[in-house]
C-alpha positions in Angstrom: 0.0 0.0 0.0 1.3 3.7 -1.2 2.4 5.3 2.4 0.9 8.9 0.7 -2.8 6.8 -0.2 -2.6 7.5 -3.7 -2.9 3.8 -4.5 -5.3 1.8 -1.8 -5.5 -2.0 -0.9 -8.0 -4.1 -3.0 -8.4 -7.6 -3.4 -7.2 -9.8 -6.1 -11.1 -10.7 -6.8 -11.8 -7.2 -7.5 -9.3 -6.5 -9.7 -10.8 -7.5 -13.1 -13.5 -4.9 -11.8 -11.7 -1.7 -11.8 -11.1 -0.3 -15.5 -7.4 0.5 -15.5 -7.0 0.7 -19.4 -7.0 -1.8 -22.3 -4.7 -4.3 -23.6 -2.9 -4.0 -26.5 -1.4 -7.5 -28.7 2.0 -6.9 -30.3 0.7 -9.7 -33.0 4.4 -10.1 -34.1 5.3 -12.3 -31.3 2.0 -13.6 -31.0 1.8 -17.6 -30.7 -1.4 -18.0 -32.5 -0.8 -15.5 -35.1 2.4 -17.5 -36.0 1.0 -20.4 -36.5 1.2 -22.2 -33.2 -1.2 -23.6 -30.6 -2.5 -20.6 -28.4 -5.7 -19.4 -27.1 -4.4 -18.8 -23.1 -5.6 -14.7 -23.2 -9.1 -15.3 -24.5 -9.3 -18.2 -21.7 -7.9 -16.0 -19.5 -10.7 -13.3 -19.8 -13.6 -13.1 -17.5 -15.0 -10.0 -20.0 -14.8 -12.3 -23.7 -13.0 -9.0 -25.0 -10.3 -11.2 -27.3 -11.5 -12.3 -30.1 -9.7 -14.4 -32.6 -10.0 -13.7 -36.8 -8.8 -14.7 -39.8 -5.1 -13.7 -40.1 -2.8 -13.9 -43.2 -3.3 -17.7 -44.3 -5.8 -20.2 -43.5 -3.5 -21.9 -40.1 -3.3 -18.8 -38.6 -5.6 -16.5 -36.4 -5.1 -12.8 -35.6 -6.0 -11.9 -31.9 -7.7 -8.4 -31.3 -8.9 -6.9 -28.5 -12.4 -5.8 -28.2 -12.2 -2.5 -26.2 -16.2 -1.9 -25.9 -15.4 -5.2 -23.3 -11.9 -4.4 -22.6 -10.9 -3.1 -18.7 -7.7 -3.5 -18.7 -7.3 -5.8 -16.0 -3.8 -7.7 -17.2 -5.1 -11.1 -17.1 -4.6 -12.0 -20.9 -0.9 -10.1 -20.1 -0.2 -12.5 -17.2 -0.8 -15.9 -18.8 0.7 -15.0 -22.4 3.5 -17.5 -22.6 5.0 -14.8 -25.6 4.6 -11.4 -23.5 3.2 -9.8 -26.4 0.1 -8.3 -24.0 0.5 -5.3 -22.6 -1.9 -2.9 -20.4 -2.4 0.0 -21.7 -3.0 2.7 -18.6 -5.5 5.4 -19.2 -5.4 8.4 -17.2 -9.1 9.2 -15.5 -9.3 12.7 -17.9 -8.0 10.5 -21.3 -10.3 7.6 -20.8 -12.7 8.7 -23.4 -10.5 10.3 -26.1 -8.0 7.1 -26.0 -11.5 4.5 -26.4 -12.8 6.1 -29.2 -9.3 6.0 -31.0 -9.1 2.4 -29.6 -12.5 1.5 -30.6 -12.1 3.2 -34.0 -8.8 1.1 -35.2 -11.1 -1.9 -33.9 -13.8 -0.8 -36.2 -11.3 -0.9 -39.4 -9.7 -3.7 -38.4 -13.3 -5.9 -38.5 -14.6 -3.9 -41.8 -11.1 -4.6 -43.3 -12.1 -8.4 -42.4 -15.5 -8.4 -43.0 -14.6 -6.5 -46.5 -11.9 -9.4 -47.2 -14.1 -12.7 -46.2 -17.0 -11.3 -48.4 
C-alpha cells in the first residue's frame, strides 16, 4: 500500500472490476498468429474481450482486443506465454479520447475483415 494513499489495498477478486486501461497485442510475437497452438488470453478473460479472426493464411488467427469489453485488467498479459500483452494505462481525464481511438482502429480492423471474407 502507497504510504501517501494514492494507490489503496484491494483484493485480487476485484481486480478485473476496476477499468485501469486496455490491452494492446504486439501480434508479431504472437503464438497463434504464427501459427502455433494458443488461445491462453481469451481463456484468461472473464469479460470475452479477445477475439480471434482470420489472419494472413488459412492456419493462422489474428487476436484483437475488443475494447467496448476491454478493462484493462492484465489477465490476458499475465498468462501469455509470448509477453506480447501489454496494459495499456488510461489516465481518469483520457479515458474517453483514447477508447474512441481504440474503438475506432477496432472498427477498421473488422470492416477490413468483414470486406476481405465477403
Amino acid at each position: 500500500v502507497c504510504p501517501t494513499g494514492a494507490i489503496t489495498l484491494f483484493s485480487i477478486d476485484a481486480k478485473p472490476d476496476l477499468y485501469m486501461g486496455t490491452a494492446v497485442i504486439q501480434t508479431e510475437n504472437c503464438y497463434l498468429a504464427n501459427n502455433r497452438e494458443c488461445i491462453k488470453c481469451r481463456e484468461a478473460c472473464k469479460y470475452n474481450a479477445v477475439e480471434f479472426l482470420p489472419g494472413s493464411n488459412v492456419l493462422n488467427m489474428l487476436p484483437v482486443i475488443d475494447t467496448r469489453k476491454c478493462v484493462g485488467c492484465g489477465a490476458c498479459e499475465v498468462v501469455c506465454p509470448a509477453a506480447c500483452i501489454s496494459v495499456m494505462s488510461l489516465m481518469q481525464e483520457e479515458m474517453p479520447q483514447r477508447q474512441k481511438l481504440a474503438q475506432s482502429q477496432y472498427n477498421t480492423v473488422m470492416n477490413f475483415l468483414k470486406a476481405r471474407l465477403m
